[in-house]
N, C-alpha and C positions, 0 to 999 in steps of 0.2 A: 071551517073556522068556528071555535066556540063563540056564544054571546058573551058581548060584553057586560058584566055585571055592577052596578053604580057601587059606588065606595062614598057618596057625597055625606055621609055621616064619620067616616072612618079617618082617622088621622093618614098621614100620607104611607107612614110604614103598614101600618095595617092595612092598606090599600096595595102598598104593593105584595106583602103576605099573603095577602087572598088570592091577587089572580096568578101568580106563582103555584098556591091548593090547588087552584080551579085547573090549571093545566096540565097539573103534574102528571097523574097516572095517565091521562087519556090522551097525551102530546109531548112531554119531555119525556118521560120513559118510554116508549112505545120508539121515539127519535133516536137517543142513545144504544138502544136496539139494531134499530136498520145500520146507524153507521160501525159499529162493533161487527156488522153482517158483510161490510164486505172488506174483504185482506189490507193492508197498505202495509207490509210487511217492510221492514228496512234493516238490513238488505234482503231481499234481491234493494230495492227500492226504486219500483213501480209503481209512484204516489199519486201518478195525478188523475186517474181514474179515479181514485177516493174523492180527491178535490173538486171531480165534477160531480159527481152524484151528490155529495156536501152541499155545494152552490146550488145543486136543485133543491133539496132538500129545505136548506134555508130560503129560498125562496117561494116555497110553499107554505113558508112561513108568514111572511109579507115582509120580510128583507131584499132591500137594492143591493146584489154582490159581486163585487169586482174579483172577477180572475187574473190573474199575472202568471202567465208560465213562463219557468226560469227559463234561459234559453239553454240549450241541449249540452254545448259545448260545457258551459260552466256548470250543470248540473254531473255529467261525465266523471267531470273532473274531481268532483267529492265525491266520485262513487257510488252514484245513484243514475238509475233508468231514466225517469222523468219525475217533476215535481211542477206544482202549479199551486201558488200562496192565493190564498182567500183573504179579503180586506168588507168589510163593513162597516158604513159611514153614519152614524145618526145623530143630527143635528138638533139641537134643544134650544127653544127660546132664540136670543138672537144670535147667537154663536160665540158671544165673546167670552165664556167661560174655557175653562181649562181645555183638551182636550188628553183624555185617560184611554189607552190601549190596553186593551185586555188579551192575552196570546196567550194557545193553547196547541198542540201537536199533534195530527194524523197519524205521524207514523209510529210503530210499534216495532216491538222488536219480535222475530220469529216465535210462536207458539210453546214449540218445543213439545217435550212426551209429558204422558200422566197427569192427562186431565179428567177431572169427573164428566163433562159436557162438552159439547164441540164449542172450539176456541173463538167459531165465529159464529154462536148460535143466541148469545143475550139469553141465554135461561136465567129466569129469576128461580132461585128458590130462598126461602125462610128469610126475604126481605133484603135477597146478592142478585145483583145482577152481574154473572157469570162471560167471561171473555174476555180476549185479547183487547188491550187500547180501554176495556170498562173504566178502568182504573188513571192509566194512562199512554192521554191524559183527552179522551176521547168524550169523558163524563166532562168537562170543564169544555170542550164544542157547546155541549146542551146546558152546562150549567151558565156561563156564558151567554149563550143566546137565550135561553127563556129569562135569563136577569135583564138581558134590553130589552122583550119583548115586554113583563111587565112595567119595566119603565115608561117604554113610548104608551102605553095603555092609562099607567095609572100614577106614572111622576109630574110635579106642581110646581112652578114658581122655578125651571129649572133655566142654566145658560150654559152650553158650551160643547160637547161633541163626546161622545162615547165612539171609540173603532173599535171591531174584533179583528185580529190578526193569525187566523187559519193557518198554520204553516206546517210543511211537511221534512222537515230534516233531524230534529233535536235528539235522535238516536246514533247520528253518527257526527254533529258539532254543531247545528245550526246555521253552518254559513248559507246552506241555497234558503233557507227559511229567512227569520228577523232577521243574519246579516245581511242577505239581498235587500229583501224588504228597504231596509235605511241606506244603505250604499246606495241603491237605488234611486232614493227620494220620495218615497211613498208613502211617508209617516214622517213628523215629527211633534210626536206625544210630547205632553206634557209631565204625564204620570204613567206608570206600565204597574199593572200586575198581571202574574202570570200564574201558569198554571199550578197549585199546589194541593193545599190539605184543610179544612174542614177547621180544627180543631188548635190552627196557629197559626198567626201569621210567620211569616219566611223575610227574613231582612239580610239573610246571609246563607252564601253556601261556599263547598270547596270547587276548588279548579281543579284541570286535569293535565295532567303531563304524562304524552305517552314517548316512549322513543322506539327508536330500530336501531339494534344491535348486532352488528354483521362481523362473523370472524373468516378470515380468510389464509389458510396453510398449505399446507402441499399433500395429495394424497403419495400413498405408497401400497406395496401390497402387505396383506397384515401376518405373514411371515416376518416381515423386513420393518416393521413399525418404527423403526431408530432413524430409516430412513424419507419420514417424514415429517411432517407437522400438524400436528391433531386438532383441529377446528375445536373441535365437541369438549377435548377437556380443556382449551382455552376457557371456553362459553362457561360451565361448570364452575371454573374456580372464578370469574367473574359474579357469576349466580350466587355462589358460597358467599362472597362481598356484600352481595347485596341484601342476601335474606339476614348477614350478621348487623347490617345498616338499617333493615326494615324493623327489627330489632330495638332497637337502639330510637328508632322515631317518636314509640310508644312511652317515651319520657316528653317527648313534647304535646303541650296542651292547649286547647285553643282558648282565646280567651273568652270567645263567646257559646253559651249556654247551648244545649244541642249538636255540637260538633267539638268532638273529644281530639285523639290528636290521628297526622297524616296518618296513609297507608302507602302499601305499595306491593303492585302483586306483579311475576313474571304471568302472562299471560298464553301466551305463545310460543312454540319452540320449532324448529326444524333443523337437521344439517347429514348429512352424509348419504352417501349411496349403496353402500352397501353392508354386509357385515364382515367383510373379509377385505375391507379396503382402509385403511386409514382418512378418515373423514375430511376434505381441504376445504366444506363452508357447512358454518351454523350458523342459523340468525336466533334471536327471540325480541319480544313486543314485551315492553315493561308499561307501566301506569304506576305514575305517583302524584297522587291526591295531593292538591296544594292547600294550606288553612288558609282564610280572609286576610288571618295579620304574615302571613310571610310575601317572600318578594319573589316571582314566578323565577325571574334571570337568575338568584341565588342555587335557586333551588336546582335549575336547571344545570348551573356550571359545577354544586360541589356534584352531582349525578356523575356527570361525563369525566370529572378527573377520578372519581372513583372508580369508576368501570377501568377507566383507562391504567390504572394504577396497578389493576388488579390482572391484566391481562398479561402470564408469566408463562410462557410456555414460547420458547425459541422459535423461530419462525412464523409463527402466527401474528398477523395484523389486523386491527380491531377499525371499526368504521360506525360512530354514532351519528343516528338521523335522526331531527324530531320530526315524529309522525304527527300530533297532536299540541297544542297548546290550547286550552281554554280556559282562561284567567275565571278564579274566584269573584264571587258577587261580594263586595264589601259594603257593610251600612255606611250612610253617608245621610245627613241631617236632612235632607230634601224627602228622605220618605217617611215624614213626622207622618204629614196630613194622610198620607195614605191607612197607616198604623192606626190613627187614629179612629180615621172611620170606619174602617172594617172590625175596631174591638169595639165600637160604641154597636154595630150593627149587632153583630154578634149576643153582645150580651143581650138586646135586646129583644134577640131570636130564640136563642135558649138560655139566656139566664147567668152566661159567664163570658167574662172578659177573658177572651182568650191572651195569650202566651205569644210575646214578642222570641223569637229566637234563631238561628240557622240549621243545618242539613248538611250530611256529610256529601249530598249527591253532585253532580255538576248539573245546570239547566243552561235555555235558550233567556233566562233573567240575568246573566250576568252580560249578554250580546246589548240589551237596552243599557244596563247600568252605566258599562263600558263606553257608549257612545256618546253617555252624557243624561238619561232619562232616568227619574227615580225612579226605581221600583222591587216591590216585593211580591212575594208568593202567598195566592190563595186562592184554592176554589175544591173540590169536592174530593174525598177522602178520608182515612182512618187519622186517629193518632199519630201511627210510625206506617211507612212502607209497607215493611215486614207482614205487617195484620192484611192486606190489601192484596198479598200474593204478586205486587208489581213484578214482574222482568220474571215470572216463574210460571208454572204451570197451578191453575185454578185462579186466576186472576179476577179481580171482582173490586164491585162500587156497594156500600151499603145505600139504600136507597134514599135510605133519610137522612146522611149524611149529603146527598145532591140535595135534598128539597133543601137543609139547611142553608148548606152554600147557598143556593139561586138567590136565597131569600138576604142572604147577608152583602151579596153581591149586589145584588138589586138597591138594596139600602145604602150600603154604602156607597154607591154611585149617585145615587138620589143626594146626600150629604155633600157631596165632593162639587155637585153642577149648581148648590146652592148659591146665593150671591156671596153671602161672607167666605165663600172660596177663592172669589174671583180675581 
């Protein structure tokens, strides 16, 4: 445990600034190291071994951490091995202020080829700390928890409860995560931020709409092709519908700043057995990106008359299942005070008022919104994705973009537990 250092001259920001320096290299980087070190790959999604090494780890810290592990069944059933959510409780002054949830996500997605360093080795070089989860969204564990740690150290005049909300699904929808979590009863925030980017606040993202497209015909032998019914060019002239539709999306524009218009990609494909047989099943996995301002049930019903429109081939029967639904995070006037304080922090830390705006990504931020809790994105990262190597091979945190964050996190939390919040 480093020494505590007096701040009794320093105004409260600058107090929490310092022990944020004071810890960084020798305790949050060193942290976001060991957990980038060990896998929580999703899928396979074998998460709760990260979860416990986590709860040690933060407990080394001098945090009280509660474990919940999801039960089996319902973890199974999303398609995960195991998961076990991490919850942290710190209580400020007499508790009656807000209480503000901070959530950030274990799990990662698989490594993948072509990378300069091993995926789970935290090499730092030229001021990146290199690996799987650096980015996301494993840097916002550490940024996260050394932003409470300087608070319980060196925040004043505070009332009301800070949680960190550890969860391990947000790669494949969040439900064993923050859905559990709140279905559960284990939280109910006041305010949520979650995990984001450095350089802007997040008050909006898209949703995701995945479906499963099944065609079902007759095989024959492929001498005789007249004699049956060809799955695969059903699927095709569907596909043809849809890329001429995906098309056509690119006229529509969202109305908020940072997220331009839907997408939609076929993902996945499979169908026939042989090459000498006329093919009787194809399936494929589509994704269409929902914007904030559209209506998810719209979007989903003109989908399915399209597909179904478009399926011309005699004998063949077409079968639409939604695989996914994750409704878009829409702004909503509750997350003033949050916006608020994190660009007052901000500017404060480096000198600019950051940038209210959304993200074309889906997150585990629209599960809180949805439920009824404001909140936005923010904690450690580039400008865009893109520069941060997210979801690819070289993946990485600039380092000073954490020290920021902690430090904006930190303050802005300090703001938020003041009384004029209460």
């Amino acid at each position: 445990m480093l020494e505590k250092t007096s701040c009794c001259e320093k105004t409260a920001s600058e107090c929490l600034g310092h022990v944020v320096d004071r810890d960084f290299d020798l305790c949050q980087v060193p942290f976001l190291q060991e957990l980038v070190g060990v896998p929580s790959d999703n899928p396979p999604g074998d998460c709760a071994p990260h979860a416990r090494f986590s709860a040690d780890r933060l407990r080394a810290l001098g945090f009280e951490v509660e474990c919940h592990p999801v039960p089996q069944d319902f973890v199974q059933r999303h398609g995960m091995q195991s998961a076990t959510n991490l919850i942290i409780r710190e209580r400020f002054g007499n508790g009656s202020g807000p209480v503000i949830a901070l959530n950030a996500h274990g799990d990662v997605v698989p490594p993948g080829e072509g990378w300069m360093h091993d995926p789970y080795g935290g090499v730092i070089e030229d001021g990146k700390l290199y690996g799987r989860g650096a980015a996301v969204s494993k840097s916002d564990f550490a940024t996260y928890a050394f932003a409470l740690r300087a608070l319980k150290e060196a925040g004043s005049d505070l009332s009301g409860t800070v949680e960190l909300h550890l969860t391990y699904d947000e790669e494949i929808g969040g439900h064993v995560g923050p859905g559990w979590l709140l279905s559960e009863g284990l939280s109910t925030p006041d305010y949520v931020i979650s995990a984001g980017f450095t350089y802007d606040v997040m008050i909006a993202h898209n949703g995701s709409l995945q479906l499963d497209v099944a065609f079902t015909g007759k095989a024959a032998h492929s001498a005789w092709p007249e004699t049956g019914a060809d799955a695969i060019e059903a699927a095709c002239r569907v596909m043809t519908a849809l890329y001429a539709y995906r098309d056509r999306l690119a006229k529509t524009v969202c109305s908020i700043p940072g997220i331009e218009s839907p997408t939609l990609v076929i993902g996945t494909i499979n169908g026939g057995v042989a090459a000498n047989v006329v093919p009787e099943q194809a399936t494929f996995r589509l994704e269409r990106r929902i914007l904030p301002d559209e209506k998810a049930a719209e979007v989903e019903a003109e989908l399915r008359q399209l597909i179904l429109n478009a399926v011309d081939v005699p004998g063949v029967s077409c079968v639409v299942t939604q695989h996914l639904l994750a409704l878009p995070l829409v702004p909503d006037e509750g997350q003033a005070p949050l916006i608020g304080a994190l660009q007052d922090a901000a500017e404060a830390v480096f000198g600019e008022r950051i940038a209210v705006k959304g993200m074309p990504l889906f997150t585990d931020a629209r599960i809180y919104s949805n439920a009824g809790y404001p909140t936005v994105l923010y904690g450690a990262g580039p400008r865009r994705l893109q520069d941060a190597n997210g979801h690819r091979a070289n993946e990485h945190v600039v380092l000073e973009d954490m020290r920021r964050a902690t430090k904006v996190v930190a303050m802005a939390l300090s703001r938020l537990l003041r009384s004029e919040f209460e």
